[in-house]
C-alpha positions as CSV (number, residue, x, y, z in Angstrom):
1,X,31.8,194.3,122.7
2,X,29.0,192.3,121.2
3,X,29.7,190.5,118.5
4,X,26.4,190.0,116.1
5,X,25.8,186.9,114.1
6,X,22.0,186.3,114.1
7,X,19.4,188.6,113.1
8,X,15.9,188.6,113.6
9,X,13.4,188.7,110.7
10,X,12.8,192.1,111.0
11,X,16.1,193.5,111.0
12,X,16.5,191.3,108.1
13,X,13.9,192.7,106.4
14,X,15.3,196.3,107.0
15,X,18.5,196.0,106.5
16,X,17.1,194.0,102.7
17,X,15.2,197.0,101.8
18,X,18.2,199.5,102.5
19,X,19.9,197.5,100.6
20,X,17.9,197.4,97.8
21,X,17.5,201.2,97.9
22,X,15.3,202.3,100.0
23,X,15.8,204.7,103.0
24,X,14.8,204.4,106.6
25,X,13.4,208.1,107.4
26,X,13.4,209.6,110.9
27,X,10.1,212.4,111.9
28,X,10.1,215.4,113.9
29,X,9.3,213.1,116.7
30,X,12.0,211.0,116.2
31,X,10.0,208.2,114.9
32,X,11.8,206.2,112.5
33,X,9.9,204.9,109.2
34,X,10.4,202.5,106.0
35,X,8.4,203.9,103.2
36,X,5.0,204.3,105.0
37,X,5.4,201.4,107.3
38,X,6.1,202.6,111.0
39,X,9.1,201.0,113.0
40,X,9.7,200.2,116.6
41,X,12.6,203.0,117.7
42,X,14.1,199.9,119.5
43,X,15.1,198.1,116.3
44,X,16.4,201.8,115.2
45,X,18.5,202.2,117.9
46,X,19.9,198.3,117.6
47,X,20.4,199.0,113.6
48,X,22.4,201.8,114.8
49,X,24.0,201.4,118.0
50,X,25.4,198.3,116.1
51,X,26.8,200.2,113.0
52,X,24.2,197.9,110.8
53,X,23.3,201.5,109.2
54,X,25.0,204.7,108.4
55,X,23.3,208.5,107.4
56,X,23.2,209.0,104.4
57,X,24.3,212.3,104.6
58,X,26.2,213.4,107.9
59,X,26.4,216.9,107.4
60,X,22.8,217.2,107.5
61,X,20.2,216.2,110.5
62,X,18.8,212.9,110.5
63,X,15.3,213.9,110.0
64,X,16.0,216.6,107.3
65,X,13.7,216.1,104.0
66,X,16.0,213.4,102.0
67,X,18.4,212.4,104.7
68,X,17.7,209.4,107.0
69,X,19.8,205.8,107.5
70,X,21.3,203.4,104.6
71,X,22.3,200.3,105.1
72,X,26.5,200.5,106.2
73,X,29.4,198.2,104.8
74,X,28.9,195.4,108.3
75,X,25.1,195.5,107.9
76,X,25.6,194.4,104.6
77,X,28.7,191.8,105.4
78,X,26.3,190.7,108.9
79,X,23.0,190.6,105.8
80,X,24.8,187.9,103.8
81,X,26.3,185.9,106.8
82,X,22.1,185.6,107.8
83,X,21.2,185.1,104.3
84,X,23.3,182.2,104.1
C-alpha cells in the first residue's frame, strides 16, 4: 500500500476547507464540487481512495441534498504533516 506524505496544493487546499467546515458535494452526474467551485473527479477519487475524506453521513447517498465528503481523522493527521 501507498503510503502518502506529500500533497499537492490542491488537495491541500481541499482537505483545509473540509476542515474548516465546509463540505465537498457530489451532483447527479457524479461531479464533485466545493461550494460553487467545480473539481477534477481525479482528485475526488485520490481524496477518497486514500481515506483523506469520509461521508458525512453513510446511511444516506453521496449526492443526497446535505450529504457529501468531510475531511476524515488521516486527512487531517496527513494536513498537518504538509502544513509543517
Amino acid at each position: 500500500m501507498k503510503v502518502i506524505t506529500k500533497l499537492t496544493k490542491l488537495q491541500i487546499e481541499i482537505l483545509q476547507a473540509l476542515k474548516d467546515g465546509q463540505l465537498m458535494t457530489v451532483d447527479k452526474n457524479n461531479m464533485p464540487w466545493l461550494g460553487v467551485r467545480a473539481i477534477q473527479p481525479q482528485t475526488r477519487y485520490f481524496l477518497t481512495e486514500n481515506k483523506l475524506v469520509t461521508r458525512k453521513d453513510k446511511k444516506r447517498s453521496v449526492d443526497a441534498l446535505g450529504n457529501g465528503f468531510t475531511i476524515s481523522e488521516k486527512g487531517l493527521a496527513i494536513l498537518d504533516k504538509n502544513q509543517e
